[in-house]
VOGU-3710 file (C-alpha; in Angstrom, 3 decimals, decimal comma):
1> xxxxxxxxxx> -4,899/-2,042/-13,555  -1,763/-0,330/-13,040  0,573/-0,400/-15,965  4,317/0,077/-15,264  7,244/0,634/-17,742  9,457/-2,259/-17,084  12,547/-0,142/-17,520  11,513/2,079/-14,938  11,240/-0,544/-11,281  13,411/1,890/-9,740
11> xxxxxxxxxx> 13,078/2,875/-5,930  10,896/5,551/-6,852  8,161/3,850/-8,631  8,212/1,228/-6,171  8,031/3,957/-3,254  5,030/5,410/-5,326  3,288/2,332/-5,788  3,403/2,100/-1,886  2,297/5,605/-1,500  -0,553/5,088/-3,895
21> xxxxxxxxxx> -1,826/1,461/-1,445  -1,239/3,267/1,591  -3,961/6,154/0,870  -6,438/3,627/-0,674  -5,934/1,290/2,778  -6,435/4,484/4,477  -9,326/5,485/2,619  -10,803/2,427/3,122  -10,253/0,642/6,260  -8,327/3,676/8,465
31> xxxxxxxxxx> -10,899/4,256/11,028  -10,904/0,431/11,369  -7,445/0,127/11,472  -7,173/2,769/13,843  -9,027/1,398/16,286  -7,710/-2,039/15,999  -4,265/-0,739/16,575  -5,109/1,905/19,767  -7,115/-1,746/21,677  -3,902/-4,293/21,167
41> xxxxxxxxxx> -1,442/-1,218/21,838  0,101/-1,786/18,055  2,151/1,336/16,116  -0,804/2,550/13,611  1,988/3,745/11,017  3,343/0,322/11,220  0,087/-1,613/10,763  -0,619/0,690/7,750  2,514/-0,214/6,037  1,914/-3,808/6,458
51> xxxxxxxxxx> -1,403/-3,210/4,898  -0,040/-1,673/2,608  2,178/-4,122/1,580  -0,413/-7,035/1,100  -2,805/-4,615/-0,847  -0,438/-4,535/-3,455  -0,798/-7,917/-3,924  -4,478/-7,542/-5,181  -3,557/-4,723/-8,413  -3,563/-6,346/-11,566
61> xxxxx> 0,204/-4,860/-13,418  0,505/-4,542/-16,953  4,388/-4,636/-17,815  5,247/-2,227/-20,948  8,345/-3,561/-22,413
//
């Protein structure tokens, strides 16, 4: 779970947040990712941001308010 203050959504928590999902995707399914992206000729940075982007949709937030 990832608890936010909701006062504090600005640009840099979000940027953060997408930080924080981009090393676990990398962690996780890099190598994979990697190679998927070097056999259909696809920008790896580009493919990891996506990634990124869904995994965030799998944390569980807790608002503080």
């Amino acid at each position: 779970m990832i608890y936010l203050n909701y006062s504090n959504l600005n640009e840099e928590t979000q940027t953060q947040l997408l930080e924080n999902s981009k090393k676990e995707i990398q962690e996780r399914f890099g190598v994979d990712i990697r190679n998927y992206a070097d056999e259909n000729h696809i920008d790896f940075d580009k493919m990891l941001e996506e990634e990124a982007q869904r995994n965030l949709y799998s944390y569980d937030f807790v608002f503080i308010i």
